[in-house]
KEMARSE-970159 format. One record per residue (C-alpha): residue number from 1; chain; x, y, z. Coordinates in nm, 3 decimals. Layout:
N
+-----+-------+---------+---------+---------+
!   n ! chain !       X !       Y !       Z !
+-----+-------+---------+---------+---------+
! NUM !     A !       X !       Y !       Z !
...
+-----+-------+---------+---------+---------+
This chain:
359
+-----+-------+---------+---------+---------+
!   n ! chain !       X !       Y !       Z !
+-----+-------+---------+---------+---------+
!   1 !     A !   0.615 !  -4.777 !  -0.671 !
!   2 !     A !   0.754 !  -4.511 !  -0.461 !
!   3 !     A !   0.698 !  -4.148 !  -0.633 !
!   4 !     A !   1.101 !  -4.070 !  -0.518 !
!   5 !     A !   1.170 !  -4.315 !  -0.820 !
!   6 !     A !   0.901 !  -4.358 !  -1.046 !
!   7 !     A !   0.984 !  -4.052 !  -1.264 !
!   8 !     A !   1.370 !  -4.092 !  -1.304 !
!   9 !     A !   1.446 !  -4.181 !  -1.622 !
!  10 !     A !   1.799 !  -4.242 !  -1.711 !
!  11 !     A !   1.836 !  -4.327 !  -2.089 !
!  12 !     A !   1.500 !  -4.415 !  -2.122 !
!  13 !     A !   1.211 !  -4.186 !  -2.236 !
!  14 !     A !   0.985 !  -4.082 !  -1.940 !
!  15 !     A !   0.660 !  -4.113 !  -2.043 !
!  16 !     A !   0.350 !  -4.010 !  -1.909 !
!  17 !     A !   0.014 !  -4.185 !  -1.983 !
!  18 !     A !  -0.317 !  -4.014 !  -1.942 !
!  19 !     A !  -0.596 !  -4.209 !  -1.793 !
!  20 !     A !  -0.809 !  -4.039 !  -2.107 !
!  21 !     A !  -1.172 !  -4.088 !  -2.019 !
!  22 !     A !  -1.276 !  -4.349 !  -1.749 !
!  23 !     A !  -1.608 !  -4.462 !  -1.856 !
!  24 !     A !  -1.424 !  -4.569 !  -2.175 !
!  25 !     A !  -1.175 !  -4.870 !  -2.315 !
!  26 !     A !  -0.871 !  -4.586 !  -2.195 !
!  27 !     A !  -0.786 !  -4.729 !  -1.888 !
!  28 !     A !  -0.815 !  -5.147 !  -2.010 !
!  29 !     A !  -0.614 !  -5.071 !  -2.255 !
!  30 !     A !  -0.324 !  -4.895 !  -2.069 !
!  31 !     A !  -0.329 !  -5.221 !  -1.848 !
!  32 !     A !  -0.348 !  -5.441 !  -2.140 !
!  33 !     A !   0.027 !  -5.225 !  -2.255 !
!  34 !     A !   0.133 !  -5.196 !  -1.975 !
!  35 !     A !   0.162 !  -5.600 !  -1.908 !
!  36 !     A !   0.389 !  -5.614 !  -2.212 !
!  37 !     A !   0.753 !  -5.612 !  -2.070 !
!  38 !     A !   0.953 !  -5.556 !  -2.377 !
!  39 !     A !   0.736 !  -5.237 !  -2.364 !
!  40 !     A !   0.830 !  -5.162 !  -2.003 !
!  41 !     A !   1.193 !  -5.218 !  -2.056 !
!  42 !     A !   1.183 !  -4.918 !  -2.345 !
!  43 !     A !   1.072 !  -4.646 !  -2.128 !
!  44 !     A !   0.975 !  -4.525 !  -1.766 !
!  45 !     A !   0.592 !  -4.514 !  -1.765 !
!  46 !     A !   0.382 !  -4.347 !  -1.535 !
!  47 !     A !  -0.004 !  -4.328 !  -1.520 !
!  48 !     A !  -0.176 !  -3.947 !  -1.480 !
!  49 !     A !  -0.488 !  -4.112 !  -1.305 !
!  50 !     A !  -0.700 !  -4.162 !  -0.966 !
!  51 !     A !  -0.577 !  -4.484 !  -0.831 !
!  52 !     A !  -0.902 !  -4.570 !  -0.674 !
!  53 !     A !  -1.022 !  -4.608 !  -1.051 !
!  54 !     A !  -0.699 !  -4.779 !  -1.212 !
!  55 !     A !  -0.777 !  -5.065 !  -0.883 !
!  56 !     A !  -1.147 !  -5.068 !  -0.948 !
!  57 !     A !  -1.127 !  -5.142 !  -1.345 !
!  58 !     A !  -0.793 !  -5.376 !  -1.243 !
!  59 !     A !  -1.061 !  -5.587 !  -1.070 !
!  60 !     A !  -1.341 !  -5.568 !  -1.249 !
!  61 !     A !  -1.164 !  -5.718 !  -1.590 !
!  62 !     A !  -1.032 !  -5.984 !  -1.333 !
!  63 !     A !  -1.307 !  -6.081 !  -1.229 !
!  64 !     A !  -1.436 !  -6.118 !  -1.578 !
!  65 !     A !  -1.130 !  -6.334 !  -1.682 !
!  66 !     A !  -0.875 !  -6.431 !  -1.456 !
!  67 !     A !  -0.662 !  -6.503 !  -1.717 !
!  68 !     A !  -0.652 !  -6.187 !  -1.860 !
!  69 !     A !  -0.311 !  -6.026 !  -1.931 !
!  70 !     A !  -0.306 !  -5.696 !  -1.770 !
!  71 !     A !  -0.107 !  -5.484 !  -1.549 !
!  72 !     A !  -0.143 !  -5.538 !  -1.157 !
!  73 !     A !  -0.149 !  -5.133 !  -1.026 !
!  74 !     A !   0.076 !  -5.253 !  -0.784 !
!  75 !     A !   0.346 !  -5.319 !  -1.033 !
!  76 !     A !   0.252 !  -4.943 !  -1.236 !
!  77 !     A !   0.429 !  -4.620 !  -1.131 !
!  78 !     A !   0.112 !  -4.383 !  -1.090 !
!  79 !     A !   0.071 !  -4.005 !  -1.019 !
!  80 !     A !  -0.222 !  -4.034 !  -0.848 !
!  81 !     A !  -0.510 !  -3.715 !  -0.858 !
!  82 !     A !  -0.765 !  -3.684 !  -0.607 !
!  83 !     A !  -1.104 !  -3.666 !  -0.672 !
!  84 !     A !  -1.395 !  -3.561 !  -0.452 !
!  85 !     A !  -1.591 !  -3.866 !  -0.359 !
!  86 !     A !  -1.946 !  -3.705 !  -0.509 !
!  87 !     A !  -1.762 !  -3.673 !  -0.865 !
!  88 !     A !  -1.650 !  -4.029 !  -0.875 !
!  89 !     A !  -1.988 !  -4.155 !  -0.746 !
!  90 !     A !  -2.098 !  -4.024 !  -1.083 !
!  91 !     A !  -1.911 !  -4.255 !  -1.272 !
!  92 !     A !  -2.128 !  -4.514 !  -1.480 !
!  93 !     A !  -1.841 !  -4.760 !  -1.718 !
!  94 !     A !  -2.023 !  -4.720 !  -2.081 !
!  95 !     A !  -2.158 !  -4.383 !  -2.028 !
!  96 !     A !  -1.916 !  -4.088 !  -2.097 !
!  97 !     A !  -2.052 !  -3.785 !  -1.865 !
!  98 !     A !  -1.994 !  -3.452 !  -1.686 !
!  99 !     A !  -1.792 !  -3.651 !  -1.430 !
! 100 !     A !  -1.581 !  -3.854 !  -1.682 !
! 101 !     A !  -1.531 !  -3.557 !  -1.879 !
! 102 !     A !  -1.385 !  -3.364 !  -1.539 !
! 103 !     A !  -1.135 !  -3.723 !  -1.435 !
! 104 !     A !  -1.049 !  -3.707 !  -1.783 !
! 105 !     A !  -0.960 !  -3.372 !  -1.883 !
! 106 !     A !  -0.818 !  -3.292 !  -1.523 !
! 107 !     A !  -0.551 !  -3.603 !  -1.550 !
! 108 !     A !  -0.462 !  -3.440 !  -1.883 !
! 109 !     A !  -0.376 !  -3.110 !  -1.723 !
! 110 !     A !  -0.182 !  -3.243 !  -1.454 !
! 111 !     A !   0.026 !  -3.480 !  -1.717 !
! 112 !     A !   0.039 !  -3.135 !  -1.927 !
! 113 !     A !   0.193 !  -2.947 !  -1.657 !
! 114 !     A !   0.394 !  -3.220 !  -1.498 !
! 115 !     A !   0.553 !  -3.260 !  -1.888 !
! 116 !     A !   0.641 !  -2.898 !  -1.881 !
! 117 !     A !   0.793 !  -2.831 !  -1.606 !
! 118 !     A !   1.013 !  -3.151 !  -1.737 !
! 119 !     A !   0.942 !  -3.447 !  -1.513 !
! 120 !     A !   0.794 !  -3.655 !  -1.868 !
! 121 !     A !   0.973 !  -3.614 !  -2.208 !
! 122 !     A !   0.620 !  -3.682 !  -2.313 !
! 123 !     A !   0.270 !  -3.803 !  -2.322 !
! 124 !     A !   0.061 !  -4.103 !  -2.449 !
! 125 !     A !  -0.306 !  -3.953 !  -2.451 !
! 126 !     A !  -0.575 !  -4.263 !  -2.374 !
! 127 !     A !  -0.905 !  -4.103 !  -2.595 !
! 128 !     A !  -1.172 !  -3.902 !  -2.423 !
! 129 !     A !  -1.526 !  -3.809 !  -2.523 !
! 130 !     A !  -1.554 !  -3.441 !  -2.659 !
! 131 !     A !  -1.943 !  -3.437 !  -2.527 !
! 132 !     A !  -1.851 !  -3.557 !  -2.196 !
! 133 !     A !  -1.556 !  -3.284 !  -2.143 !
! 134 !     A !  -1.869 !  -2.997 !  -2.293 !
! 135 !     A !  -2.027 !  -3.144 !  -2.031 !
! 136 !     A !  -1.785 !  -3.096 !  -1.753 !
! 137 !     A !  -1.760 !  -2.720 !  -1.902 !
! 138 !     A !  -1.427 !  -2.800 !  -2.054 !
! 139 !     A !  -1.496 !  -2.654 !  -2.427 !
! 140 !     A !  -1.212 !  -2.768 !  -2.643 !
! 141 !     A !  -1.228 !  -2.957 !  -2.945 !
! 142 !     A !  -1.035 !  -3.192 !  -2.803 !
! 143 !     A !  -0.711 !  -3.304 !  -2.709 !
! 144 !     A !  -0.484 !  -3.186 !  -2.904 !
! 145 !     A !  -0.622 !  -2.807 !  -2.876 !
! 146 !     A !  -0.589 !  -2.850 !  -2.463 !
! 147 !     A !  -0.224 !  -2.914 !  -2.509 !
! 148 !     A !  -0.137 !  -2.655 !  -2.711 !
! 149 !     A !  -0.314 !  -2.392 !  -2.522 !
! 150 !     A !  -0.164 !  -2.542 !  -2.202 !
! 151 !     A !   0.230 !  -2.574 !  -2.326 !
! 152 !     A !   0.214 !  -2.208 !  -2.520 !
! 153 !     A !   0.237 !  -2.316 !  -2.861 !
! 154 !     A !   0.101 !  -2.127 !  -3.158 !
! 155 !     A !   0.152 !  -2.338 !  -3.417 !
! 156 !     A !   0.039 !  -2.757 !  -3.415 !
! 157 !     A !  -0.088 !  -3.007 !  -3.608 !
! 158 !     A !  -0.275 !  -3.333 !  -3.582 !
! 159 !     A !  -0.039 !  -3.604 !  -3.767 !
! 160 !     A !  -0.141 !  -3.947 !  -3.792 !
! 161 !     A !   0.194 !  -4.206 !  -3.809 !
! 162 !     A !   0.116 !  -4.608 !  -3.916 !
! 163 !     A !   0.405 !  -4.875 !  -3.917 !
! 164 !     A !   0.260 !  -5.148 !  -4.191 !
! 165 !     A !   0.256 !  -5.510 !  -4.037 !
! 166 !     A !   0.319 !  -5.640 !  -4.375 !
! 167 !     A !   0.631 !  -5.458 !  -4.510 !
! 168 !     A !   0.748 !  -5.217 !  -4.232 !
! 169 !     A !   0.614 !  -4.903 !  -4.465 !
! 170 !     A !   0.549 !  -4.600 !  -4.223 !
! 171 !     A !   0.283 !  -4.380 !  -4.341 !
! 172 !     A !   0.243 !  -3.968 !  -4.244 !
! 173 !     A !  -0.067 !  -3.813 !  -4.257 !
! 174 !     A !  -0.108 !  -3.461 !  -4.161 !
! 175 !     A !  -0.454 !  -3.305 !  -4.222 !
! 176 !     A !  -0.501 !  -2.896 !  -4.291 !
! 177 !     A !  -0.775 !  -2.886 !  -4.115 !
! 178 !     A !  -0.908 !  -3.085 !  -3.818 !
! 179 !     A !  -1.274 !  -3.077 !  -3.632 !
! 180 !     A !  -1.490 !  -2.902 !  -3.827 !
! 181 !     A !  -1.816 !  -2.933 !  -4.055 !
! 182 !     A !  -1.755 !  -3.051 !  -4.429 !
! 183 !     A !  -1.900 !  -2.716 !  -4.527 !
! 184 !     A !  -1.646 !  -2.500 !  -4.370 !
! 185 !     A !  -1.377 !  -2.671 !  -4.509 !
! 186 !     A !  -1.343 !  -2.451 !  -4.877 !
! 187 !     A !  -1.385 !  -2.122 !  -4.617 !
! 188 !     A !  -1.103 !  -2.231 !  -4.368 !
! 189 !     A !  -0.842 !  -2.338 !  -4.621 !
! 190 !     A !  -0.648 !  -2.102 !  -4.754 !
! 191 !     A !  -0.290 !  -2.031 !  -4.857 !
! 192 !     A !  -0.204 !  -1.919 !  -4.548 !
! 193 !     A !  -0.309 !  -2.222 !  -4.360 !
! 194 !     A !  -0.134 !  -2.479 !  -4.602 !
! 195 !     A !   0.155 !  -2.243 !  -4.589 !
! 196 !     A !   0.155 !  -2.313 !  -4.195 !
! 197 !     A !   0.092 !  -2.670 !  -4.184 !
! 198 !     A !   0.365 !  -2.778 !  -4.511 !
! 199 !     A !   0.631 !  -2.558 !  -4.279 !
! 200 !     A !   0.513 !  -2.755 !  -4.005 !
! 201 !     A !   0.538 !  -3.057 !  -4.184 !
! 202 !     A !   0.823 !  -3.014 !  -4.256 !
! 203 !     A !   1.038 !  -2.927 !  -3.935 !
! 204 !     A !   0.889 !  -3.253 !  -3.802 !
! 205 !     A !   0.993 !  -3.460 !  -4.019 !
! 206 !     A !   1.315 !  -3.298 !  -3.982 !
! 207 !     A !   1.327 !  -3.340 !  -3.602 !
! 208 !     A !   1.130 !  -3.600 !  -3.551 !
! 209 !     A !   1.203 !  -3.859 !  -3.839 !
! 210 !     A !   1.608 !  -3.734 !  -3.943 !
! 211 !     A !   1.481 !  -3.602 !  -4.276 !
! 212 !     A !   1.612 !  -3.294 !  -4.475 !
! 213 !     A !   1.498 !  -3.301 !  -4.793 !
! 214 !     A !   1.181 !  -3.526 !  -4.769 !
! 215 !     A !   0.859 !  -3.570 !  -5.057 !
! 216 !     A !   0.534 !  -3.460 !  -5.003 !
! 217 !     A !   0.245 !  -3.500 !  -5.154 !
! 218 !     A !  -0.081 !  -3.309 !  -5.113 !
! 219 !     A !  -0.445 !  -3.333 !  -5.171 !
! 220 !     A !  -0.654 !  -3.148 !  -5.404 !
! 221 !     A !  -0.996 !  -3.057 !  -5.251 !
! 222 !     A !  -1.206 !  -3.102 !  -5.519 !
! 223 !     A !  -1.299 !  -3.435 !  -5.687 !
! 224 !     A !  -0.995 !  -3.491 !  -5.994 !
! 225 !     A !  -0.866 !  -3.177 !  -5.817 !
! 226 !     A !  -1.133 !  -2.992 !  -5.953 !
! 227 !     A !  -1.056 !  -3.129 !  -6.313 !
! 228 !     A !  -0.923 !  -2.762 !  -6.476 !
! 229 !     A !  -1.268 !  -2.573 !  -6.258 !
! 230 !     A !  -1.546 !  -2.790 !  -6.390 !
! 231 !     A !  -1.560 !  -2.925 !  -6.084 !
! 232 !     A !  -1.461 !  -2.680 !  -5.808 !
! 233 !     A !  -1.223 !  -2.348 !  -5.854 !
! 234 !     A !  -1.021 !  -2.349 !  -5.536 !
! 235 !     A !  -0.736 !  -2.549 !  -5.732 !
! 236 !     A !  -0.695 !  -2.321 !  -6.022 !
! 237 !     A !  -0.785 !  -2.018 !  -5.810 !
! 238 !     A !  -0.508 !  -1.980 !  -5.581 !
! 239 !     A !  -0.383 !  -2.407 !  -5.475 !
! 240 !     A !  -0.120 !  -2.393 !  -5.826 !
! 241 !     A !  -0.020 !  -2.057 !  -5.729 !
! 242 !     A !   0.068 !  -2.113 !  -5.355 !
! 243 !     A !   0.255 !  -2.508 !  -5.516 !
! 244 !     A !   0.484 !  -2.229 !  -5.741 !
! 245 !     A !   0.574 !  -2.012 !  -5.424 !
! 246 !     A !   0.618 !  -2.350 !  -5.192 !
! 247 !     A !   0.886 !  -2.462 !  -5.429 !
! 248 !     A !   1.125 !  -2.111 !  -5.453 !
! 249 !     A !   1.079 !  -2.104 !  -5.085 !
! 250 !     A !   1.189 !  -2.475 !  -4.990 !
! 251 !     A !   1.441 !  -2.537 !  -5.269 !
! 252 !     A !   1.472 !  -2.898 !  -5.093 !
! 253 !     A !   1.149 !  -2.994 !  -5.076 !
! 254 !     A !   0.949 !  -3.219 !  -5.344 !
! 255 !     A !   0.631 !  -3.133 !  -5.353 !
! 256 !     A !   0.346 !  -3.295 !  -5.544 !
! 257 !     A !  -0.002 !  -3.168 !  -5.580 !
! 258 !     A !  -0.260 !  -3.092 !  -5.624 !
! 259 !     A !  -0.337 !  -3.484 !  -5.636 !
! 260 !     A !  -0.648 !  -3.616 !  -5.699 !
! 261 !     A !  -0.805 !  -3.706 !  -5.383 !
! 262 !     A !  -0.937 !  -4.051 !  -5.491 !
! 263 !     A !  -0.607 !  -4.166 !  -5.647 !
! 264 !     A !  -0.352 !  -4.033 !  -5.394 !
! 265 !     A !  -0.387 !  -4.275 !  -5.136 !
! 266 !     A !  -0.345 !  -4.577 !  -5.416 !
! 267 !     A !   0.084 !  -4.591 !  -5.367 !
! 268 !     A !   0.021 !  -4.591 !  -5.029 !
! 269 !     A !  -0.191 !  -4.879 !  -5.026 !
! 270 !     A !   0.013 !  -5.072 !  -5.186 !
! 271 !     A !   0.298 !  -4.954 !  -4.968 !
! 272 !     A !   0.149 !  -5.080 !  -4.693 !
! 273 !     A !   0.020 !  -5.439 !  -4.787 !
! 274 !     A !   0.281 !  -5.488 !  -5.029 !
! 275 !     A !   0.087 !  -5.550 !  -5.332 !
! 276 !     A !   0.364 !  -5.422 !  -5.563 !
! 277 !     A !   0.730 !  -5.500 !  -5.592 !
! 278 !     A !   0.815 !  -5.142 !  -5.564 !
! 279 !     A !   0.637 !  -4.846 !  -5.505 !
! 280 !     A !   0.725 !  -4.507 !  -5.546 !
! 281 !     A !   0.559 !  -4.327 !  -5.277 !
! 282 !     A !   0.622 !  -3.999 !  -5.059 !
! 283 !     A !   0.747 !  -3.942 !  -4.732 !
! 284 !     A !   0.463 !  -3.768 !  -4.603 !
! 285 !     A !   0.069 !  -3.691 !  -4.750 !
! 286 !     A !  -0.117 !  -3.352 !  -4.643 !
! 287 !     A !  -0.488 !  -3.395 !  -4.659 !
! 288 !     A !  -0.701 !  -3.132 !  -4.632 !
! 289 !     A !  -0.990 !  -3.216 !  -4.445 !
! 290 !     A !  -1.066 !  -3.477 !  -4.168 !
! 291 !     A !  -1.232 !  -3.785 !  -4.340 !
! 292 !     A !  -0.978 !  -3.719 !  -4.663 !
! 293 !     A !  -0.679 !  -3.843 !  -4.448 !
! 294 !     A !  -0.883 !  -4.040 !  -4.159 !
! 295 !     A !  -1.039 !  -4.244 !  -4.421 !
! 296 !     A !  -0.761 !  -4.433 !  -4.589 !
! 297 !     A !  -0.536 !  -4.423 !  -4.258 !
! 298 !     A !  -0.792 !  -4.603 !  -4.061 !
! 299 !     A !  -0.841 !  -4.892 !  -4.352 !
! 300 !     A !  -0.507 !  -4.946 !  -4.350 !
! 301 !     A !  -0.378 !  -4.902 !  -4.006 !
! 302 !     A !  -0.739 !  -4.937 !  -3.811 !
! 303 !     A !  -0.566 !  -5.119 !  -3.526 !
! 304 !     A !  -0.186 !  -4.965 !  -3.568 !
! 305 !     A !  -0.196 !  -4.587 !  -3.613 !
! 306 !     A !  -0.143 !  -4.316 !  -3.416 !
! 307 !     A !  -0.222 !  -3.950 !  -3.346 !
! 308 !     A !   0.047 !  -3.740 !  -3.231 !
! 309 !     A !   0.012 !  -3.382 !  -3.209 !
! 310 !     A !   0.313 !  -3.197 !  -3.421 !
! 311 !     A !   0.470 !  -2.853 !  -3.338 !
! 312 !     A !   0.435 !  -2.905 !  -2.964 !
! 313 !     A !   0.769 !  -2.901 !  -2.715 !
! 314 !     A !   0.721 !  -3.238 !  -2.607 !
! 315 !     A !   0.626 !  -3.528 !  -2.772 !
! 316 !     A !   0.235 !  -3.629 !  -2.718 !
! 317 !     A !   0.112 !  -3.945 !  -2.907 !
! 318 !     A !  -0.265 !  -4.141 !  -2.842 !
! 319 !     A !  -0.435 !  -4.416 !  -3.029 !
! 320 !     A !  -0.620 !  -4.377 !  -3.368 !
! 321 !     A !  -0.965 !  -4.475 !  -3.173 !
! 322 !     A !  -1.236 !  -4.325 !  -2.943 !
! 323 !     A !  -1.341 !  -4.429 !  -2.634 !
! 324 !     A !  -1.569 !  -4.721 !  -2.772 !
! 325 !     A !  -1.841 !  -4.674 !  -2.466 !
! 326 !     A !  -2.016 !  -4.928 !  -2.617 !
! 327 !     A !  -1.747 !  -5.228 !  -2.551 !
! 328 !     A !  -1.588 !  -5.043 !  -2.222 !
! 329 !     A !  -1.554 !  -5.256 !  -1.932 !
! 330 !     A !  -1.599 !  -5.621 !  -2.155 !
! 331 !     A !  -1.240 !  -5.714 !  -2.141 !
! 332 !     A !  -1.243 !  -5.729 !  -2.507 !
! 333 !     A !  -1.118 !  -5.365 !  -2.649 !
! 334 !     A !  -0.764 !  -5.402 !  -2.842 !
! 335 !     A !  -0.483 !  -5.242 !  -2.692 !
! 336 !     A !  -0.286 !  -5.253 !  -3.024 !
! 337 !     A !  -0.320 !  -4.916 !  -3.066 !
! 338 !     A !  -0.184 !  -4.790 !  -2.761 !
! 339 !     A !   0.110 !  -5.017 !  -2.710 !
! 340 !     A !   0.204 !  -4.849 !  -3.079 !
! 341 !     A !   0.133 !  -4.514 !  -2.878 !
! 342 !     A !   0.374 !  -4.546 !  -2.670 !
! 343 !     A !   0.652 !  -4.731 !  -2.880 !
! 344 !     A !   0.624 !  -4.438 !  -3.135 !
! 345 !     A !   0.623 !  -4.186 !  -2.815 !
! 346 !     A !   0.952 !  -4.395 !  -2.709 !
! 347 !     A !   1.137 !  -4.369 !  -3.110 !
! 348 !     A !   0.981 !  -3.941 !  -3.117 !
! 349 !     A !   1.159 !  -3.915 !  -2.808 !
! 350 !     A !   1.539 !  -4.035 !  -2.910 !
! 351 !     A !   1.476 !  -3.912 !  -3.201 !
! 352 !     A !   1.478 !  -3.511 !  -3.049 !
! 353 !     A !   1.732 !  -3.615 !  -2.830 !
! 354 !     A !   1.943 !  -3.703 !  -3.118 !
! 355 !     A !   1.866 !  -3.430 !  -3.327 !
! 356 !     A !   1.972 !  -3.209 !  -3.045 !
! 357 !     A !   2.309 !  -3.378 !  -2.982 !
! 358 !     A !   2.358 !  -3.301 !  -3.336 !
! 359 !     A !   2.318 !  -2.931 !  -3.352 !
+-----+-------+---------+---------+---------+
């Protein structure tokens, strides 16, 4: 496709789809999307990539099974990077390294910069390897921390949104904290952190979801919540005080907490499979460490969620997995995850633009 067209948009969403790392399941299961028409006719997608690579892993799966259903790079608009020969030699399919790290974190900046300086209304992220990008010298945690470094933004927030299958139930996860050991957790929450993620929170789902007055519930830290300081004192040290000052200061807000970590995710549950006539559950969940809110997300919505990163300009979703090195280049990795990718990319998108039509 001709680059004088591939980016215009009209009233679709422009979109821009990172190649994520190449020695992984990104690039299958872009094609694997990207062969869905109803998907094509929702937005204008273009692939951030080297298209030696997309051509290469076109024909390899091919080759595999000629019956596959995936995207001819022919029939993709791509923004195509160049590489130096000697870095792309480097590339082995199944092992993320310094080279894959480079492809991969390089196609991020130029979909990054490309996005802000307004050719994209957004980004789908495919996942990368945070070892291979250390290896490459690229020392983020990942992602999400690249983006907001790269678009200016102070405040962000890694939000994981699931549509259930089973009764159309969206869950909202937004965790406190993000990549780092269990045993930092009690140092780096505090009341100023949860103070910056709920007010986070909650211009999202403002902008992004149309909601003004929304419910939301959040995690204790300590099992029972800490069960009155037998079993941890962050709750009744300062987590009831900073609930009190949360409600005078959003008087529209319903917020519920500290809830017992074990029992909060049981509404959602049966929210999402429907295992209850009706359920009252909230409109949002703040966790406050990684595996709190990754745990329950990923058993419900394994194959369906998705990460997008909050507080950010533009709107950047990715698929709830990692790279998988151990399936990549099988033909057999599910591209579920990213078709949902970009379809919630596609809704975040209209959603802003209607927001901002309304103001």
């Amino acid at each position: 496709m001709p680059l004088s067209s591939q980016f215009a948009s009209g009233d679709r969403p422009a979109l821009a789809i990172s190649f994520g790392d190449p020695a992984g399941i990104g690039i299958e299961v872009v094609l694997k999307a990207l062969a869905d028409v109803d998907l094509l006719d929702k937005a204008n997608l273009t692939v951030v990539g080297n298209r030696d690579i997309l051509y290469n892993t076109y024909d390899r799966l091919k080759a595999q099974s000629p019956d596959m259903a995936i995207a001819h790079p022919d029939d993709i608009s791509i923004l195509d990077i160049d590489f130096p020969e000697t870095l792309l030699a480097n590339l082995t399919v199944g092992e993320g390294n310094h080279a894959s790290g480079e492809v991969g974190c390089q196609c991020l900046h130029q979909a990054i910069a490309h996005t802000v300086a307004g050719t994209f209304d957004g980004i789908v992220t495919a996942p990368i390897a945070k070892s291979a990008w250390k290896a490459a010298g690229h020392h983020y945690p990942g992602q999400t921390e690249l983006l907001a470094e790269q678009s200016h933004t102070e405040q962000f927030g890694m939000m994981f949104v699931a549509r259930s299958p089973h009764t159309g139930w969206v869950l909202r996860t937004l965790l406190a904290t993000t990549h780092i050991p269990l045993r930092a957790v009690p140092t780096a929450l505090t009341a100023d952190i949860l103070t910056q993620k709920l007010d986070l929170l909650m211009a999202t789902l403002q902008r992004d979801f149309g909601m003004t007055a929304p419910r939301i519930a959040v995690a204790g830290l300590n099992p029972h919540s800490g069960e009155l300081g037998q079993l941890g004192r962050e709750e009744q040290d300062w987590m009831m005080t900073w609930f009190k000052e949360m409600g005078d200061r959003h008087p529209t807000l319903t917020l519920d907490g500290p809830i017992p970590p074990d029992t909060m995710w049981v509404r959602p549950g049966q929210a999402w499979f429907g295992t209850r006539q009706s359920v009252n559950t909230h409109d949002a969940y703040l966790a406050l460490y990684h595996d709190q809110g990754l745990i329950p997300v990923k058993l419900m919505g394994f194959d369906r969620a998705i990460n997008t990163t909050i507080g950010l300009t533009f709107v950047r979703t990715s698929p709830d997995h990692g790279t998988a090195f151990d399936i990549a280049g099988k033909g057999i990795a599910d591209a579920t995850s990213m078709k949902e990718a970009i379809l919630w990319a596609v809704e975040l998108v209209r959603q802003r633009k209607t927001a901002a039509v309304v103001r």
